[in-house]
mmCIF file of the C-alpha atoms, coordinates in Angstrom:
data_MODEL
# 
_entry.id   MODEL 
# 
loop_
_atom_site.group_PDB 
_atom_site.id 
_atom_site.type_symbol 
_atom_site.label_atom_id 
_atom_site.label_alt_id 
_atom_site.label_comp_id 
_atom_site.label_asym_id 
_atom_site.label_entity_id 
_atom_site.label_seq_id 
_atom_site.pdbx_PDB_ins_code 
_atom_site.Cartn_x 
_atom_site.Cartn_y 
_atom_site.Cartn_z 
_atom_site.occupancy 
_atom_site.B_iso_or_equiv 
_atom_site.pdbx_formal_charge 
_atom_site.auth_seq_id 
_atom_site.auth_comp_id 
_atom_site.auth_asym_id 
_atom_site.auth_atom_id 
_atom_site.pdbx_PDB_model_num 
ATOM 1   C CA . UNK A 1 1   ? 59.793  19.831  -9.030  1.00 0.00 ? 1   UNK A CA 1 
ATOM 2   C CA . UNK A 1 2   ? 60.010  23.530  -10.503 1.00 0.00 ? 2   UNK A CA 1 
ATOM 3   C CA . UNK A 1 3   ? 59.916  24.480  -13.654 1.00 0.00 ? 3   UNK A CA 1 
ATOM 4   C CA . UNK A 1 4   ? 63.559  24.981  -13.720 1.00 0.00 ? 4   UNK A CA 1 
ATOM 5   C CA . UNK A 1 5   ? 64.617  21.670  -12.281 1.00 0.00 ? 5   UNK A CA 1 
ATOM 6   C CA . UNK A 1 6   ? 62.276  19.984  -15.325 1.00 0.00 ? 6   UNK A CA 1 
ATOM 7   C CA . UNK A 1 7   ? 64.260  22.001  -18.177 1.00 0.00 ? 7   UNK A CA 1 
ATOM 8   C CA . UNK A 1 8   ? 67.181  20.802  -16.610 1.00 0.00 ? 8   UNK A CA 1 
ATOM 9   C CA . UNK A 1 9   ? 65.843  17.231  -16.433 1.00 0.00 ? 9   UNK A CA 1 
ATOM 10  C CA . UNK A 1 10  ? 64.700  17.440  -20.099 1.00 0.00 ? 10  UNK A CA 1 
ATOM 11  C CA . UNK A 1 11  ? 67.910  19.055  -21.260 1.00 0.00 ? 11  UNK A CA 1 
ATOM 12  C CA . UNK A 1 12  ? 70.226  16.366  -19.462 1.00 0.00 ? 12  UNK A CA 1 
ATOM 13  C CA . UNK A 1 13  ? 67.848  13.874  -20.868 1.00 0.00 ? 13  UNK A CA 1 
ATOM 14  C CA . UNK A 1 14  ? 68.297  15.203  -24.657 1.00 0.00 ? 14  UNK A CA 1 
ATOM 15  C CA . UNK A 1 15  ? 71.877  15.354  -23.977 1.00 0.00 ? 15  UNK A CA 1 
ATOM 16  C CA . UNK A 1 16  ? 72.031  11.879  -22.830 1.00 0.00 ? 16  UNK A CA 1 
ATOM 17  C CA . UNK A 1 17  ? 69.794  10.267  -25.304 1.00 0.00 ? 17  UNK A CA 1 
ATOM 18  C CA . UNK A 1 18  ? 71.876  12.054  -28.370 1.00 0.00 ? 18  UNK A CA 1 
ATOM 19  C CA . UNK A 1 19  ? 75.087  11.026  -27.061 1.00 0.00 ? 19  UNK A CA 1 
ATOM 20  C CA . UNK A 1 20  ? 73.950  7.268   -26.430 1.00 0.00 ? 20  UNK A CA 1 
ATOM 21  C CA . UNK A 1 21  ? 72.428  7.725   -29.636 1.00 0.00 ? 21  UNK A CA 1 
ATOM 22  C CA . UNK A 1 22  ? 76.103  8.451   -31.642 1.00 0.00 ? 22  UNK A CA 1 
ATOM 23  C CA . UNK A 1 23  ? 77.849  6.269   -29.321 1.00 0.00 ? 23  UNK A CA 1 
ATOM 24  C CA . UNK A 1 24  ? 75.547  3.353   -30.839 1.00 0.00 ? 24  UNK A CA 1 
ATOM 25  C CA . UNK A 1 25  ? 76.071  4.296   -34.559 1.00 0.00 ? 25  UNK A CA 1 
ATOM 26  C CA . UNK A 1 26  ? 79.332  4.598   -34.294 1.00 0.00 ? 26  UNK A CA 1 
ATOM 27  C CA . UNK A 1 27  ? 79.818  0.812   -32.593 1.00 0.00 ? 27  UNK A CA 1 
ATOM 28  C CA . UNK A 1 28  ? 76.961  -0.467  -34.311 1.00 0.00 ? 28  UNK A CA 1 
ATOM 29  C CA . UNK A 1 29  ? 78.942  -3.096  -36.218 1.00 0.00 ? 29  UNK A CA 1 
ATOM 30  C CA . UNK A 1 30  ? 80.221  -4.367  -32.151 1.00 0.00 ? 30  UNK A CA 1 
ATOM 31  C CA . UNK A 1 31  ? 76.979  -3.564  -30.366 1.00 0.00 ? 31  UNK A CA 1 
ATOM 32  C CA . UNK A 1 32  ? 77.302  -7.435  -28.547 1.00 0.00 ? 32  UNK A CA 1 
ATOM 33  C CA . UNK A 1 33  ? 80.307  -5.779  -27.192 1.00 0.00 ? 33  UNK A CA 1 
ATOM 34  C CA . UNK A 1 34  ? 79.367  -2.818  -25.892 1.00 0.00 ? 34  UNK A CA 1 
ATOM 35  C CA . UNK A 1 35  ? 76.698  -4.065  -24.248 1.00 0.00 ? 35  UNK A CA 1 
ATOM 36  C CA . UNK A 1 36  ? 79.012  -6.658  -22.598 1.00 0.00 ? 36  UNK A CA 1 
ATOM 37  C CA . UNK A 1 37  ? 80.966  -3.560  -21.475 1.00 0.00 ? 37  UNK A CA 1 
ATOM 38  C CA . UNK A 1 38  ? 78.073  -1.889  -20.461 1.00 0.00 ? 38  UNK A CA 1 
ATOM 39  C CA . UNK A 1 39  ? 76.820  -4.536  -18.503 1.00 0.00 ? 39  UNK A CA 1 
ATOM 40  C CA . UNK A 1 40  ? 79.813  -5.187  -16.944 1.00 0.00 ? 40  UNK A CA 1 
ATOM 41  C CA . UNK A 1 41  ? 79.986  -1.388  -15.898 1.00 0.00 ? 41  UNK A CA 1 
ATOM 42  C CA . UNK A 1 42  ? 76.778  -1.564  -14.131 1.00 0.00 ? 42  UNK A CA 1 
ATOM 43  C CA . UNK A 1 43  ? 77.927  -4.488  -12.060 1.00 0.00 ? 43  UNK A CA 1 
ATOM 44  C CA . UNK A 1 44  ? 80.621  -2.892  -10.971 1.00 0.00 ? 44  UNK A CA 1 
ATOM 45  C CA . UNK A 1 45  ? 78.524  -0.050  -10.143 1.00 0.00 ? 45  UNK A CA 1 
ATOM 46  C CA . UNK A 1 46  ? 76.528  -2.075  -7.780  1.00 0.00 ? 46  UNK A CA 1 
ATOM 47  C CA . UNK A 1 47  ? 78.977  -3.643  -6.248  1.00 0.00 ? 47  UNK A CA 1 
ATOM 48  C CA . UNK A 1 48  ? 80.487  -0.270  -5.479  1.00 0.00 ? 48  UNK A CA 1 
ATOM 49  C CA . UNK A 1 49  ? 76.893  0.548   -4.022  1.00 0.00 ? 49  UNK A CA 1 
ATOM 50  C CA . UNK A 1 50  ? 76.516  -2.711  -2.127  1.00 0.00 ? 50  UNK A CA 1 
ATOM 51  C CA . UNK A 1 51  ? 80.510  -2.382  -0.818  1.00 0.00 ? 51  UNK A CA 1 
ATOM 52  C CA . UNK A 1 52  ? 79.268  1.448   0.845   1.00 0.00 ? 52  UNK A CA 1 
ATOM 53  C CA . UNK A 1 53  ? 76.362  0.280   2.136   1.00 0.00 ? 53  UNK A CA 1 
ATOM 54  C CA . UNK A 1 54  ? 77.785  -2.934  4.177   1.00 0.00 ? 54  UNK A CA 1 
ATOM 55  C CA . UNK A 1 55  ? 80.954  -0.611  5.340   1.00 0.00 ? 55  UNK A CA 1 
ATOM 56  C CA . UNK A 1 56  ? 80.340  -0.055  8.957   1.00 0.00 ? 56  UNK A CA 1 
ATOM 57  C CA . UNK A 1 57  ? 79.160  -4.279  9.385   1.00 0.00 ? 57  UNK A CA 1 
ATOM 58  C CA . UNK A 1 58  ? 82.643  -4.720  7.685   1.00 0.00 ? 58  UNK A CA 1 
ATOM 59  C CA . UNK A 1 59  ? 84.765  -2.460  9.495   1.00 0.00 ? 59  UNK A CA 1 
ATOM 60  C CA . UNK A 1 60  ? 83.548  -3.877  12.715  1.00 0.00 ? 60  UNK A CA 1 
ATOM 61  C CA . UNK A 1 61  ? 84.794  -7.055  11.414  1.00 0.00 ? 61  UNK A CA 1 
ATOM 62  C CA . UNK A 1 62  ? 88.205  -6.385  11.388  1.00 0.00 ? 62  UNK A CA 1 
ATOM 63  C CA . UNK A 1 63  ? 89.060  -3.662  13.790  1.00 0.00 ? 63  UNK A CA 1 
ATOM 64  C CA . UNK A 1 64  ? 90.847  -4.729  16.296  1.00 0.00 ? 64  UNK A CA 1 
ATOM 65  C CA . UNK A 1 65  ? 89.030  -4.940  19.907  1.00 0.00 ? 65  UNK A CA 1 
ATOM 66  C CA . UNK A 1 66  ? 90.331  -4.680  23.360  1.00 0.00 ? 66  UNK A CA 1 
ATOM 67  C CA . UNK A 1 67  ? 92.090  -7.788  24.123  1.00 0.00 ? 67  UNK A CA 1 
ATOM 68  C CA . UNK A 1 68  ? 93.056  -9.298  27.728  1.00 0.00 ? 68  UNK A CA 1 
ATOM 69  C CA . UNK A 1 69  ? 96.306  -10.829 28.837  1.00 0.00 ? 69  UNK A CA 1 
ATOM 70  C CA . UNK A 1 70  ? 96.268  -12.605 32.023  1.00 0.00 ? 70  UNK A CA 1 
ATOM 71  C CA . UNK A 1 71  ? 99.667  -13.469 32.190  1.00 0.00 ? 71  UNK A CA 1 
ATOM 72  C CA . UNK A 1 72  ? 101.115 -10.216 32.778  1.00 0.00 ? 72  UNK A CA 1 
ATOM 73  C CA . UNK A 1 73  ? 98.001  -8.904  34.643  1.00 0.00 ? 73  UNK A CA 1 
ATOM 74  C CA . UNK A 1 74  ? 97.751  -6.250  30.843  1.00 0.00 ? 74  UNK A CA 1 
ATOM 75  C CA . UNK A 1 75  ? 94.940  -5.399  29.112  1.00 0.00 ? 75  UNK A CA 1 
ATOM 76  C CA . UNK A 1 76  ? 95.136  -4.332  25.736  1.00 0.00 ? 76  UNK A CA 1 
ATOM 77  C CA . UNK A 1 77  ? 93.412  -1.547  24.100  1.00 0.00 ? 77  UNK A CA 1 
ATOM 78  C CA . UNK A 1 78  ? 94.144  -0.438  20.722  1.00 0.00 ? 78  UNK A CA 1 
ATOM 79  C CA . UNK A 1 79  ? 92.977  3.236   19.526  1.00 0.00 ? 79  UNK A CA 1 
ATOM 80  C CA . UNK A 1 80  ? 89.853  2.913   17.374  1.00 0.00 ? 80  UNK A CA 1 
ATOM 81  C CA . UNK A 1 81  ? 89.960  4.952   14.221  1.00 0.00 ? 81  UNK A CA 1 
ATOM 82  C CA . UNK A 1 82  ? 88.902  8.186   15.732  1.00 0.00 ? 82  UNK A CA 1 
ATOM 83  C CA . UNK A 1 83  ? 91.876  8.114   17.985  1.00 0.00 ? 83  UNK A CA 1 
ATOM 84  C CA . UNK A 1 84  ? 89.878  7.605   20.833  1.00 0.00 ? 84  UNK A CA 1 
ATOM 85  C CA . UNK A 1 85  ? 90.385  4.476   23.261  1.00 0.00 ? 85  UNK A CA 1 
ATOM 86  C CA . UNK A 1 86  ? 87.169  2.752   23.985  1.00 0.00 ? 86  UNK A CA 1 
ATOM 87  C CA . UNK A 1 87  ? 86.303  -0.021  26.745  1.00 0.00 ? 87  UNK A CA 1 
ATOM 88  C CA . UNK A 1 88  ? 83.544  -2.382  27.181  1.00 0.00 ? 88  UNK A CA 1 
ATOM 89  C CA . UNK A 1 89  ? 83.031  -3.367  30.932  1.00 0.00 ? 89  UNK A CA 1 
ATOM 90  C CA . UNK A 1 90  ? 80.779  -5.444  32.408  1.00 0.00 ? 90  UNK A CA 1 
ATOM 91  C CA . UNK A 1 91  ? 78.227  -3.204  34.812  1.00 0.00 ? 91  UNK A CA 1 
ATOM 92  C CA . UNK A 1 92  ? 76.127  -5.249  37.035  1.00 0.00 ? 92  UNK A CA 1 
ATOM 93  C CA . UNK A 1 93  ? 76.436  -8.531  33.695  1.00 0.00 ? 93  UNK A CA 1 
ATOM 94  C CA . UNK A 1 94  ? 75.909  -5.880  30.942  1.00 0.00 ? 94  UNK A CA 1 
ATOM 95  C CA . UNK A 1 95  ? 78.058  -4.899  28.672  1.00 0.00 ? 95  UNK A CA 1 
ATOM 96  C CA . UNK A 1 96  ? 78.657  -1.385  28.731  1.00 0.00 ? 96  UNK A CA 1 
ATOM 97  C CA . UNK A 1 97  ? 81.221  0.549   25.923  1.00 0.00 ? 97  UNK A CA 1 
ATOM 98  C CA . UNK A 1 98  ? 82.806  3.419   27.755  1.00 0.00 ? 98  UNK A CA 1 
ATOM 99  C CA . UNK A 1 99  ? 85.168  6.299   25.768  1.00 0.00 ? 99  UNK A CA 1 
ATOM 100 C CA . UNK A 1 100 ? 88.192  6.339   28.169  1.00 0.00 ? 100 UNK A CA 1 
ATOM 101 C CA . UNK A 1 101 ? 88.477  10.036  29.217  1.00 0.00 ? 101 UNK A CA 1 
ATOM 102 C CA . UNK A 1 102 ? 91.076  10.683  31.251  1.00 0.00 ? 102 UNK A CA 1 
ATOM 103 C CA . UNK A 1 103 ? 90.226  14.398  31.728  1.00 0.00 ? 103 UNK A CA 1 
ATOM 104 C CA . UNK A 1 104 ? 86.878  13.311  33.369  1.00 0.00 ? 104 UNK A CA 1 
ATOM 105 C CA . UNK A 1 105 ? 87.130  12.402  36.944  1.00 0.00 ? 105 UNK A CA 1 
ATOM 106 C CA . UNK A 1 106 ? 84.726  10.150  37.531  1.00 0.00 ? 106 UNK A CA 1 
ATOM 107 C CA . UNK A 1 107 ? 83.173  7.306   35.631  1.00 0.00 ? 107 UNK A CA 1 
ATOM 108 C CA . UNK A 1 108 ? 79.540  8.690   34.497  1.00 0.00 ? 108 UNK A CA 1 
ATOM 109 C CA . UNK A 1 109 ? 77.133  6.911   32.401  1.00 0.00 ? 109 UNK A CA 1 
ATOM 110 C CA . UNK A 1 110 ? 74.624  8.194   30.556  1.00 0.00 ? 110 UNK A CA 1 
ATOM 111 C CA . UNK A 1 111 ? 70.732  7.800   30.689  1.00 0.00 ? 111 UNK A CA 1 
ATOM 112 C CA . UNK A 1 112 ? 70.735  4.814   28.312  1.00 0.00 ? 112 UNK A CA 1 
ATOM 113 C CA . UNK A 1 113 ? 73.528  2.531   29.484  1.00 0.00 ? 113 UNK A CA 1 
ATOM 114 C CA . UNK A 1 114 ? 71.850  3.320   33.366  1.00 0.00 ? 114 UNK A CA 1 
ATOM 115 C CA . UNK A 1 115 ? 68.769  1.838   31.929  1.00 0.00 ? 115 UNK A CA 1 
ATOM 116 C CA . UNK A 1 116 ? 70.747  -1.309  30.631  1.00 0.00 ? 116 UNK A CA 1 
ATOM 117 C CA . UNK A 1 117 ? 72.064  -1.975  33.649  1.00 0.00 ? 117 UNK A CA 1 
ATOM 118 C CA . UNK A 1 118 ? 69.325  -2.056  35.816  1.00 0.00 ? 118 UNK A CA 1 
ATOM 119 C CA . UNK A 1 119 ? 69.368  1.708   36.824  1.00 0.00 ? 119 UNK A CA 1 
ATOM 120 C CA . UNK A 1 120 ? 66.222  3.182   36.274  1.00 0.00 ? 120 UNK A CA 1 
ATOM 121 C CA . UNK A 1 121 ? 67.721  6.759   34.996  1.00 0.00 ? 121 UNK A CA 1 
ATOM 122 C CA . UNK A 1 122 ? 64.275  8.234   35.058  1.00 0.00 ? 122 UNK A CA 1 
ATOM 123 C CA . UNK A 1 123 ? 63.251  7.643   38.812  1.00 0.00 ? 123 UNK A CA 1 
ATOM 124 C CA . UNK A 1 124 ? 66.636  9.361   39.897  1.00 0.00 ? 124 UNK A CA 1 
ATOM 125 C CA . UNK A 1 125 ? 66.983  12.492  41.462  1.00 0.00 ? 125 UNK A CA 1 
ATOM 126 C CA . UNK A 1 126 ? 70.069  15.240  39.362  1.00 0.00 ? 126 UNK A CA 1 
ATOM 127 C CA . UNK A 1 127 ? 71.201  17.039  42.300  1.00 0.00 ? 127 UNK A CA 1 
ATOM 128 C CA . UNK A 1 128 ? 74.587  17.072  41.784  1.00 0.00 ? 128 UNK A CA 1 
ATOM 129 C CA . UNK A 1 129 ? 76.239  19.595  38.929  1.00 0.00 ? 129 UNK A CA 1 
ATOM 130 C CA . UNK A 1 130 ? 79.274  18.710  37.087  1.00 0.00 ? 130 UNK A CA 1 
ATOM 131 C CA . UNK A 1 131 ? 81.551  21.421  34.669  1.00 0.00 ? 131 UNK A CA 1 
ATOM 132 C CA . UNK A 1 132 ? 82.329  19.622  31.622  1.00 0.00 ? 132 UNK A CA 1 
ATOM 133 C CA . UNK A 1 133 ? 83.924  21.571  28.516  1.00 0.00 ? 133 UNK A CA 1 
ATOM 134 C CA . UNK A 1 134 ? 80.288  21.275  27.470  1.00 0.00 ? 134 UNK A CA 1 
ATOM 135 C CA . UNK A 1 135 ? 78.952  23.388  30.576  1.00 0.00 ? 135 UNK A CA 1 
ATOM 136 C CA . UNK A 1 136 ? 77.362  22.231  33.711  1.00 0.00 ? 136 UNK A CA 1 
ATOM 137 C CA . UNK A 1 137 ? 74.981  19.194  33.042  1.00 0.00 ? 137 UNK A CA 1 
ATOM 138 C CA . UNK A 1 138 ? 72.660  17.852  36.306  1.00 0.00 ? 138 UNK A CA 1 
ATOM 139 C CA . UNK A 1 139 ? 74.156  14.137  37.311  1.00 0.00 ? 139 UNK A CA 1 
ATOM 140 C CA . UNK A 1 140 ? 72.934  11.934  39.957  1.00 0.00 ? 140 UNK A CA 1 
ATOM 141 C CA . UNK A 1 141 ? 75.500  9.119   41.757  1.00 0.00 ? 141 UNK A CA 1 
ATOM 142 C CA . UNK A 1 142 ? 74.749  5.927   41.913  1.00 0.00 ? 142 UNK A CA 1 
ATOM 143 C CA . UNK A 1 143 ? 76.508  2.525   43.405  1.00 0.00 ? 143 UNK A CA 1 
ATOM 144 C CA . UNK A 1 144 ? 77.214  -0.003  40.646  1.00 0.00 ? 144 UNK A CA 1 
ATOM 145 C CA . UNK A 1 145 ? 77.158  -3.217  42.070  1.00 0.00 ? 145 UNK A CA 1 
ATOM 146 C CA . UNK A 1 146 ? 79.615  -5.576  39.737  1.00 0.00 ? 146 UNK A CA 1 
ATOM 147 C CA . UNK A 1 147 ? 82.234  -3.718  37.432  1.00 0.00 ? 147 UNK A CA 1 
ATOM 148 C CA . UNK A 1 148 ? 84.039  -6.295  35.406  1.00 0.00 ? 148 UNK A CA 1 
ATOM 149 C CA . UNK A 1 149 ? 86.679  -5.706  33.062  1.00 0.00 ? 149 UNK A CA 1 
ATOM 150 C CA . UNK A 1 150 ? 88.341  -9.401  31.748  1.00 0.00 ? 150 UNK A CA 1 
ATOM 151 C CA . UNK A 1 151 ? 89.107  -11.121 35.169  1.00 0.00 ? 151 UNK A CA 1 
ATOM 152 C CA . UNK A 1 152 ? 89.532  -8.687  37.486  1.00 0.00 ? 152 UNK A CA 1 
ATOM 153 C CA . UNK A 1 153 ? 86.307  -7.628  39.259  1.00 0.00 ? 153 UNK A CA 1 
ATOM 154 C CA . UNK A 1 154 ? 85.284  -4.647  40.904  1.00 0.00 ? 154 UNK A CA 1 
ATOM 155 C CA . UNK A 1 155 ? 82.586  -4.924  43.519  1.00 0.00 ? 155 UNK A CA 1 
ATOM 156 C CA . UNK A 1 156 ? 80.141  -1.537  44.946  1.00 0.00 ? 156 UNK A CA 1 
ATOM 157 C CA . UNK A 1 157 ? 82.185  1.011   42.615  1.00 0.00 ? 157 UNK A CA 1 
ATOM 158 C CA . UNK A 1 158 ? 80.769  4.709   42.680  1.00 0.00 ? 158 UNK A CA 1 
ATOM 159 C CA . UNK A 1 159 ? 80.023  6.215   39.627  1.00 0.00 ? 159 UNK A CA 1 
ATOM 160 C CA . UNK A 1 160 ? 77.169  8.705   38.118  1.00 0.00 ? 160 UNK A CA 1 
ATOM 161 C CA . UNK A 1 161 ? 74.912  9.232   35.632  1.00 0.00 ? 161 UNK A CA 1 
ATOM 162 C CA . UNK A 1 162 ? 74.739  12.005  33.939  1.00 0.00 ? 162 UNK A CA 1 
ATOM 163 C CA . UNK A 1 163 ? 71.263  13.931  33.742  1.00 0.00 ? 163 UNK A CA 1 
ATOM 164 C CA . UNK A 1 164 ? 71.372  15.875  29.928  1.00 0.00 ? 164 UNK A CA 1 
ATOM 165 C CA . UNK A 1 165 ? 72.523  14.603  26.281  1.00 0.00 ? 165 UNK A CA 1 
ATOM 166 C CA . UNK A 1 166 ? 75.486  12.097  26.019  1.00 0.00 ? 166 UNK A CA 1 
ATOM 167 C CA . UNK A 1 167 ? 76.129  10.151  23.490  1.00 0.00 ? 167 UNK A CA 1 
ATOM 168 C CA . UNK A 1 168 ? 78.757  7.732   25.163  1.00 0.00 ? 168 UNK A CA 1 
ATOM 169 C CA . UNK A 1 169 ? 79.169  6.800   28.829  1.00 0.00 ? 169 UNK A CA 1 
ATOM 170 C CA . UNK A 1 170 ? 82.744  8.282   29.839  1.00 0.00 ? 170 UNK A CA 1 
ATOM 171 C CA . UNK A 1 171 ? 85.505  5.989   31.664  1.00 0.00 ? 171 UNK A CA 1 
ATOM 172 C CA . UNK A 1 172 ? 87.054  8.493   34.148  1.00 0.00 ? 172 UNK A CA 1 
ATOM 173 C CA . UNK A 1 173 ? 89.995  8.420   36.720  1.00 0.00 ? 173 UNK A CA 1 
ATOM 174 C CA . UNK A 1 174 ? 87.660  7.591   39.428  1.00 0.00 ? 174 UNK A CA 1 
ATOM 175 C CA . UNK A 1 175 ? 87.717  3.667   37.744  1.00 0.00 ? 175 UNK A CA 1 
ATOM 176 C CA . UNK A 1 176 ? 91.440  4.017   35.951  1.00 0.00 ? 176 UNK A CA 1 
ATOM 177 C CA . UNK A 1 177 ? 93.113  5.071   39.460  1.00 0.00 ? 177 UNK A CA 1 
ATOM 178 C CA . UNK A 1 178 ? 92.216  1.129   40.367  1.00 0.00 ? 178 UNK A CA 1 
ATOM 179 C CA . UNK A 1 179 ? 94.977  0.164   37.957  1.00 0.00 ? 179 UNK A CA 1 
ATOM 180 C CA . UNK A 1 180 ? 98.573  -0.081  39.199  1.00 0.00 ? 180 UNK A CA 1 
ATOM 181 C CA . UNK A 1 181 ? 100.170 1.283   35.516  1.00 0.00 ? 181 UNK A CA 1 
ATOM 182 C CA . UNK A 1 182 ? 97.994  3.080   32.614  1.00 0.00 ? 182 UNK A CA 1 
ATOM 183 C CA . UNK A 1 183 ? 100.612 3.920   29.633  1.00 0.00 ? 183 UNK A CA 1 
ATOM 184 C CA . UNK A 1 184 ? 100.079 4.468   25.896  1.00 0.00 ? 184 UNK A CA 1 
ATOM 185 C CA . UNK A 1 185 ? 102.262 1.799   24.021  1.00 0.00 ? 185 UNK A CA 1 
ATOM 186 C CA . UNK A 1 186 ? 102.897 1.311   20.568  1.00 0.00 ? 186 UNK A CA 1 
ATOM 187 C CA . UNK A 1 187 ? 99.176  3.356   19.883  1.00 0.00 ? 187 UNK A CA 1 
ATOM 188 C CA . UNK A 1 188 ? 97.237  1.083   22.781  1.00 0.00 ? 188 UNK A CA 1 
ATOM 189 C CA . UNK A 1 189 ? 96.247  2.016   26.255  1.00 0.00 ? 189 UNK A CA 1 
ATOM 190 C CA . UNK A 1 190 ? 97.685  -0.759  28.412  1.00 0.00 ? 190 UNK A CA 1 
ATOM 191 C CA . UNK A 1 191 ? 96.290  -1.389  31.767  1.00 0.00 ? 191 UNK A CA 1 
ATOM 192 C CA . UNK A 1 192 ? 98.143  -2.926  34.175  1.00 0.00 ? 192 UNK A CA 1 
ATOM 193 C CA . UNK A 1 193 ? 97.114  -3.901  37.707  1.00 0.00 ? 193 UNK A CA 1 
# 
């Protein structure tokens, strides 16, 4: 801390101190009461603090997730809050969240999710180049055994992993051309097949 920062400190301080100060000789005939209010001021301050902090655990509470309906061969996606769809797939008995990206043409993972899966991203060879809006990135194609997505099952499905930074494994037409219908309803992707 400066010396600038601790004359500001010390001024704030004063300030502080003289108004609590008048505040308590003015009330001083209620000064049960105001420390009542004062204490119930704090609380509420914590709670405030306590309400931010557990926000995400809460919010992934009660969005909505992707739901399945068997009946009519549908599932049900509804847009997450960034107005992206997202999709979590079984790959080879792991669950895998992809962003559906209907601009991408294939379904590409990235180094992490390979790893869950039982890909081992770092023993792969990048010879392949994709063009993303990004740039080029290296990627590497691999087989996927198992693709799973509710009850319908998708055996030996070709997909790649993609060899620089990405933060979320991309669900491209390669794996969305499987489906029969794909249609934006009512602010959900349905799949139909």
């Amino acid at each position: 801390m400066n010396g600038d920062q601790f004359a500001e400190m010390a001024y704030l301080a004063i300030l502080g101190g003289a108004v609590l100060i008048w505040y308590i000789t003015r009330h001083r005939l209620s000064l049960g009461k105001v420390a009542q209010q004062a204490l119930a001021w704090v609380l509420i301050f914590v709670a405030v603090i306590a309400a931010v902090g557990v926000w995400d655990d809460i919010r992934a509470t009660i969005t909505p997730q992707q739901s399945v309906h068997t009946d009519n061969n549908l599932i049900i996606v509804p847009r997450a809050r960034d107005g992206h769809y997202y999709l979590t797939l079984m790959i080879n008995n792991q669950p895998v969240q992809f962003l559906v990206d209907t601009g991408a043409s294939q379904m590409v993972l990235n180094k992490a999710d390979a790893n869950k899966v039982g890909l081992n991203a770092d023993d792969m060879i990048f010879s392949s180049v994709a063009y993303t809006a990004n740039g080029t990135v290296a990627t590497a194609p691999v087989r996927l055994s198992s693709v799973e997505l509710g009850p319908y099952k998708d055996d030996r499905v070709s997909a790649w992993v993609n060899g620089g930074e990405l933060d979320q494994s991309l669900l491209g037409m390669s794996y969305l051309q499987r489906w029969s219908s794909i249609e934006i309803r009512d602010g959900s992707l349905v799949l139909t097949r």
